[in-house]
N, C-alpha and C positions, 0 to 999 in steps of 0.2 A: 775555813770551817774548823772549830775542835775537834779536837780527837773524839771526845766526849760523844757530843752531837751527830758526828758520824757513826759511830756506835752505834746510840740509841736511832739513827735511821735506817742502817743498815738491819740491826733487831726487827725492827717493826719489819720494816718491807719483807725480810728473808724468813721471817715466822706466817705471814699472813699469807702471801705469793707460794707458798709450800702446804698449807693448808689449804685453800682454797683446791691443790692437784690431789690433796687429802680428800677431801671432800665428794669433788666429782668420781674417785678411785671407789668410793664409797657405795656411792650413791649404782654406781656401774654395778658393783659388787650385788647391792641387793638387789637389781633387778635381775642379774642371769641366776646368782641360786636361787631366787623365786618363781623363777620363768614366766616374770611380769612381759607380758606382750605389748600392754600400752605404754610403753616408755614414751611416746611424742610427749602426751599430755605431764609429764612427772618430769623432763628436760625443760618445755618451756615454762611448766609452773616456777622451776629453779631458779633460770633465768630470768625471767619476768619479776620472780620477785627482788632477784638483785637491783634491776633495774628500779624497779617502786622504791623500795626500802636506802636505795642509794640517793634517791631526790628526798627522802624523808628526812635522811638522819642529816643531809647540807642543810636542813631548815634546824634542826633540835638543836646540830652542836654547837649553834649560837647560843643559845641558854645556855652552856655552861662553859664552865675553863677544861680550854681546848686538852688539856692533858687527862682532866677526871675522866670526858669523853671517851678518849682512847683507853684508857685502862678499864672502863663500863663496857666498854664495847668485846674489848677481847676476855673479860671476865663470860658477857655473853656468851660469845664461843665457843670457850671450852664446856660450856655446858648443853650448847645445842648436840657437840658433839658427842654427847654419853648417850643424843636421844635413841641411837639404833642398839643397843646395849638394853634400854626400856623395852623395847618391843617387844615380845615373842612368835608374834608369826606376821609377816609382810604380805599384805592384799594392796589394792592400786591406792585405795580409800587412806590407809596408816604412810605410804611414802610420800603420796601429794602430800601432806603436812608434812611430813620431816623434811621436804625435799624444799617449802615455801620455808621453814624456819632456816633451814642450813643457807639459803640464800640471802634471807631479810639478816642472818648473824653476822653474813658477810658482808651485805651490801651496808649497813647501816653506818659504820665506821668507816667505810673504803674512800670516800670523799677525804673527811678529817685528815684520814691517816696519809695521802698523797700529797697536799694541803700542806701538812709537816713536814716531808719531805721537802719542800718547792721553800719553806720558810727558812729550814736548817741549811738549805744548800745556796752556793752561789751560781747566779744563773753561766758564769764562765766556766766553772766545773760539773755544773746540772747532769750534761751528755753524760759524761764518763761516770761518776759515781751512780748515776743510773743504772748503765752499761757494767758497771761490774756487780752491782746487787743483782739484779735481772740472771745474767751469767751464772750466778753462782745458785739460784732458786732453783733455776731452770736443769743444772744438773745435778743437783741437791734432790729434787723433790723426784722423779722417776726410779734414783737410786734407793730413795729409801724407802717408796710406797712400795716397790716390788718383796723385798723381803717381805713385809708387811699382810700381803697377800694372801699369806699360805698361813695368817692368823685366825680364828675364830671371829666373827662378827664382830661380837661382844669386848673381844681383847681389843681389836684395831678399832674400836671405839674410846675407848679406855686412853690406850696409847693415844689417839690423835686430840683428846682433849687434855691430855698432859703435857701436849707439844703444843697445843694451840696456848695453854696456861702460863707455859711457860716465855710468851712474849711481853708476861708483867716483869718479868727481871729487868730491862728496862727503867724502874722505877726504881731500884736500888744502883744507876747509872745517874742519878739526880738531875734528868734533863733539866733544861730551863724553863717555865713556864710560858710560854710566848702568846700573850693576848692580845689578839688583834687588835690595832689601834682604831679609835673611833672613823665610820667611815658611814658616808648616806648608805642605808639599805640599795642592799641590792634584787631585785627581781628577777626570775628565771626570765621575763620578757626582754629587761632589760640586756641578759645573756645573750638573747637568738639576737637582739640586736645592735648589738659590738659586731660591726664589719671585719675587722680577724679573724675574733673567733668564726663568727659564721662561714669565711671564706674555706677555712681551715676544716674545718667541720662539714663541709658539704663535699669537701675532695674526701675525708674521711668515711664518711658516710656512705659516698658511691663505691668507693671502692670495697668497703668490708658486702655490699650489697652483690658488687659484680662477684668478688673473689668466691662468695657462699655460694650461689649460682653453677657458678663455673666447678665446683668441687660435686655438688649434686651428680651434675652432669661427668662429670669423670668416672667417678662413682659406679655409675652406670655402665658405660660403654668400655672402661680400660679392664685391660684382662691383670686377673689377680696378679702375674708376677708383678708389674707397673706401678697396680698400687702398692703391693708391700713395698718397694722401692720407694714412691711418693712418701709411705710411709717413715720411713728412714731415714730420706737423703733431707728431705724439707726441716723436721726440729733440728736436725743436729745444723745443719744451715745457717737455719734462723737462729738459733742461741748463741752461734758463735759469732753471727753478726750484728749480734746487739753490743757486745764489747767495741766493735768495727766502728759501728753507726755512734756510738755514745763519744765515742773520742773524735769522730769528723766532726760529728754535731756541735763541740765546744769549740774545734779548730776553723771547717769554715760556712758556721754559719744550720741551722735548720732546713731552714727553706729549700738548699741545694741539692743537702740530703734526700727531703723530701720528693722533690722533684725527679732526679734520679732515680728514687726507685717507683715512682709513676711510669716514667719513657721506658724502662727496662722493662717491667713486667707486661707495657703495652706493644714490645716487641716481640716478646715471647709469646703473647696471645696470638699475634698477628704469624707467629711462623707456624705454629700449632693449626691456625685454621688455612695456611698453606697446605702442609705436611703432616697433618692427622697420623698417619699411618707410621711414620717413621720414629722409630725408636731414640736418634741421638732429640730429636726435637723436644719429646718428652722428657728426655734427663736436663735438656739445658731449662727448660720450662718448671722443672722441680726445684733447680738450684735456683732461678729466678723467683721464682714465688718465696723461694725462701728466706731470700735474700729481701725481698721486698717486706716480707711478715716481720724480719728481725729490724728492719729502719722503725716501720711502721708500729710497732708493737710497746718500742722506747718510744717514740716520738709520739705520737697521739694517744698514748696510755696514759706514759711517766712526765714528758716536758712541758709541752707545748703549751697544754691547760695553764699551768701554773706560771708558764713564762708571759701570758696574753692576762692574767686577772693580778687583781691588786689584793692585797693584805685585806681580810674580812669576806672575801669574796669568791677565794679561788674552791672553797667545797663546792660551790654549785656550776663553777666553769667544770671542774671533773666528775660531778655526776653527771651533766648532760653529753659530756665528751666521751667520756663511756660505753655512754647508749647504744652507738652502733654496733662498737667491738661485739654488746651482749648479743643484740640482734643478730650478728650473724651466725651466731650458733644456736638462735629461735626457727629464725627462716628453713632451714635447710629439713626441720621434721616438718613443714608442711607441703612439701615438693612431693606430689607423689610420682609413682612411677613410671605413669601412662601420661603424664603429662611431662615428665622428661622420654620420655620413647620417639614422641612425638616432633624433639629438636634434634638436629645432624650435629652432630662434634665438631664440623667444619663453621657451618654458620655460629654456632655458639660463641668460636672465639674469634670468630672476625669480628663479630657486634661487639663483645668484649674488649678485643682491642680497641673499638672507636671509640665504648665507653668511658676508658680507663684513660683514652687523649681528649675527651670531653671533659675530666675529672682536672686534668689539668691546669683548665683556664681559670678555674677560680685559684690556683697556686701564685699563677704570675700575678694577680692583681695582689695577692696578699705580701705582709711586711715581714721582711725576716726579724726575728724575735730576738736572737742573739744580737746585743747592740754593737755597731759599725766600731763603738772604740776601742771593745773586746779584741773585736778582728784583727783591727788596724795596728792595733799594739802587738798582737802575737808573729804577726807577720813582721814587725819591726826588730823583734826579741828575735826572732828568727835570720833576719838578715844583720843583725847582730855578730849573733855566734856564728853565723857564715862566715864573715867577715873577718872575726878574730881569728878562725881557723887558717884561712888564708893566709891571712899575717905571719899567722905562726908558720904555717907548711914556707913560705914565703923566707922567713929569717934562719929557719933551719936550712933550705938551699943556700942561703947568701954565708952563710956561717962553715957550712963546708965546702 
């Protein structure tokens, strides 16, 4: 990969993945000083629209060369974001639209821009240059929206669309223009049925399903020290094991990873609906979940899409791949709370555990992504330098 190239992916991903925690920080922002109470509806308008707008713009950015796209898109951006700057007084009516544009700005380029990614990189270094953009987003963006906070609306408006503007610098990096090569059309039907993907995608999909569930539900019944804890101990987890997961992922294999953090998290359900009550149960269930969100988070976000679709094709493998991720942060505002009263913390996560070793079975039928000669060869490289080591450690003994 160039230097270049890495640049300009590193840019894109670490501007838009930092904006988007813009965004939501935003969006937070105006509902507590407004003391909007119907936040459900203004969450999953957000959502939903990422969702819509992310199958939309996999269909557009075939009309054009895939680079204008992305600089249209993030020119978009910084302009949705001056919308809360426009406002002068926030009712539920003026955030549903800022809150459907902030989403359609994001979602509309987010295919493309992954897309790019998957084309710039090689699929044997995929994990780890992932795994360190991610990394670095992820403690990049809470750092810096915190200051931000104690801004005026109107500034942190301001400000986030001269950060979001600023991901056209990029364009004086001279990427290369990489047009996908002619290829038969591909159909969203034809997506759901690519047995990979789909295999891959239905383990996904149960899981961000059971996970949102299961968080309701804690929600609920954990007494507040627990969750601050949960609070705490899970990101910084997950973000550190997305570097982890990104470097296994190219060493050995996707799939492994994957699967690992299926059985794990399905273990920790299973001790939880033993030991409800006991406190180390919950901290190892914190680290596990997090552990599981950081595999899962690179892998069914950032790789996997792009490692299963072919050149032309992969924006509509990552917008339907997506989907789940968004959903689970739709589902979770329509849970209410007489209908979690009504489930034991016990049975929750025994069902969960079976779910999550249900999730499973489509894992093992699926193909690891990372090709065997990648493998084969690092393992060789590796028994290599073993090898020569010994030699060495070997000749320095015989020499004294």
């Amino acid at each position: 990969m160039a230097r270049r190239d890495f640049l300009v992916v590193c840019g894109l991903l670490f501007n838009v993945f930092t904006w988007l925690f813009f965004l939501i920080s935003l969006i937070d922002q105006i509902i507590i000083s407004n003391l909007i109470t119907d936040d459900l509806a203004i969450w999953a308008t957000f959502y939903v629209s990422i969702i819509v707008f992310s199958i939309i713009g996999s269909v557009l950015s075939k009309r054009f060369s895939g680079l204008e796209f992305l600089y249209s898109w993030i020119a978009l951006g910084a302009i949705a974001s001056l919308l809360p700057a426009l406002v002068n007084n926030f009712t539920v009516i003026p955030l549903l639209v800022v809150s459907a544009l902030f989403g359609a700005s994001f979602g509309l380029g987010m295919p493309s821009c992954l897309a790019f990614f998957t084309e710039t990189t090689k699929v044997e270094n995929r994990g780890r240059i992932g795994g360190i953009i991610l990394l670095i987003a992820n403690l990049s963006a809470p750092l810096l929206a915190v200051p931000f906070s104690a801004l005026s609306l109107m500034t942190q408006s301001v400000i986030f669309a001269v950060w979001r503007g600023m991901g056209l610098s990029v364009y004086f990096l001279k990427p290369k223009n990489r047009d996908s090569p002619k290829v038969a059309k591909t159909s969203f039907v034809s997506v759901l049925r690519d047995r990979p993907f789909l295999l891959y995608f239905v383990a996904w999909l149960m899981f961000c399903l059971v996970d949102t569930f299961e968080f309701a539900i804690i929600e609920h019944f954990l007494n507040p020290e627990l969750l601050d804890m949960m609070g705490l101990i899970e990101p910084v987890v997950a973000t550190f094991f997305i570097l982890i997961a990104g470097f296994m992922c190219d060493w050995i294999g996707r799939k492994k990873i994957v699967l690992s953090g299926f059985v794990a998290l399905g273990v920790a359900y299973a001790i939880i609906g033993f030991l409800p009550l006991s406190d180390l149960s919950w901290y190892l269930y914190f680290v596990v979940d997090g552990v599981a969100w950081g595999i899962f988070y690179l892998t069914f976000v950032l790789i996997l899409w792009g490692d299963l679709s072919q050149s032309g094709s992969r924006e509509k493998y990552y917008a339907l791949g997506s989907v789940p991720f968004f959903i689970s942060y739709i589902i979770p505002q329509f849970l209410t709370e007489s209908f979690v009263e009504q489930i034991s913390l016990s049975a929750a996560f025994s069902l969960a555990s079976f779910f999550l070793f249900v999730a499973v079975m489509p894992l093992v039928f699926a193909p690891e992504t990372l090709p065997q000669k990648k493998i084969e060869l690092r393992r060789l490289r590796k028994f290599a330098d073993d090898a020569k080591k010994a030699r060495e450690k070997y000749e320095r003994k015989g020499n004294g």
